[in-house]
C-alpha positions in Angstrom: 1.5 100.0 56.6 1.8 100.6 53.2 4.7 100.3 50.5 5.7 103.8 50.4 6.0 104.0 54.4 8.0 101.1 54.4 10.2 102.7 51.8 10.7 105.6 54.1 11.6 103.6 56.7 14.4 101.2 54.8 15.7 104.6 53.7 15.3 106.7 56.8 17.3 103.8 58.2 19.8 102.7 55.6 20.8 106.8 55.6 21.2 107.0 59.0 23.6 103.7 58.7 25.9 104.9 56.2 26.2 108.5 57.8 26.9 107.0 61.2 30.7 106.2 60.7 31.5 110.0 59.0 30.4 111.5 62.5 32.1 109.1 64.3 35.6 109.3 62.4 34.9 113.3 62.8 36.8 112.5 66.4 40.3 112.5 65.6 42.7 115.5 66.2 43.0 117.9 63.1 47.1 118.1 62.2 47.0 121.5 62.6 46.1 121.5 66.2 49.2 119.5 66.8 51.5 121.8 65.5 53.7 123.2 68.6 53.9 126.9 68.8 57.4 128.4 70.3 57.2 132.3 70.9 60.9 132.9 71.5 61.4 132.0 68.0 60.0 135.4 66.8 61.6 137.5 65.1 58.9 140.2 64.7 56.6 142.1 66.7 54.1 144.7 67.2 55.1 148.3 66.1 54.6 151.2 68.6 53.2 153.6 67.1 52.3 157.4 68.5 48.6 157.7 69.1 46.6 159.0 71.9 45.6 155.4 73.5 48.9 155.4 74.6 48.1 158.3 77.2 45.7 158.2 79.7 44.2 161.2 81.6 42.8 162.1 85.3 39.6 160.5 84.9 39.5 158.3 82.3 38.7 154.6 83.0 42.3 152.5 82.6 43.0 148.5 83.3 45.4 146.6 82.9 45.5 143.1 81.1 49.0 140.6 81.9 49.2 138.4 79.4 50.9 135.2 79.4 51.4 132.0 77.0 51.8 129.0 78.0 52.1 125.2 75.9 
């Protein structure tokens, strides 16, 4: 083995050493997920506005989607 390989490996190695412990500390919870989200505290909404999607005709494919939230 010669002294350039063996430099390649003491780096290859001493780089995967000091990168180890930012993956590992990449684990914890973000604050933001956290954060509780309480929908009856809204005060706005969407607005209903007049546009054709809002009729459907004989024919035309139509589903319906129930949405719910829940913590």
């Amino acid at each position: 083995m010669g002294k350039a390989s063996k430099q390649r490996i003491v780096l290859s190695i001493l780089l995967v050493v000091l990168l180890l412990p930012f993956s590992v500390t990449g684990e914890e919870e973000p604050a933001w997920k956290s954060n509780g989200i309480d929908p009856s505290t809204w005060s706005d909404g969407p607005v209903v506005e007049d546009t054709p999607m809002q009729y459907s005709y004989f024919g035309d494919p139509v589903f319906a989607i129930n949405v719910t939230y829940s913590p």
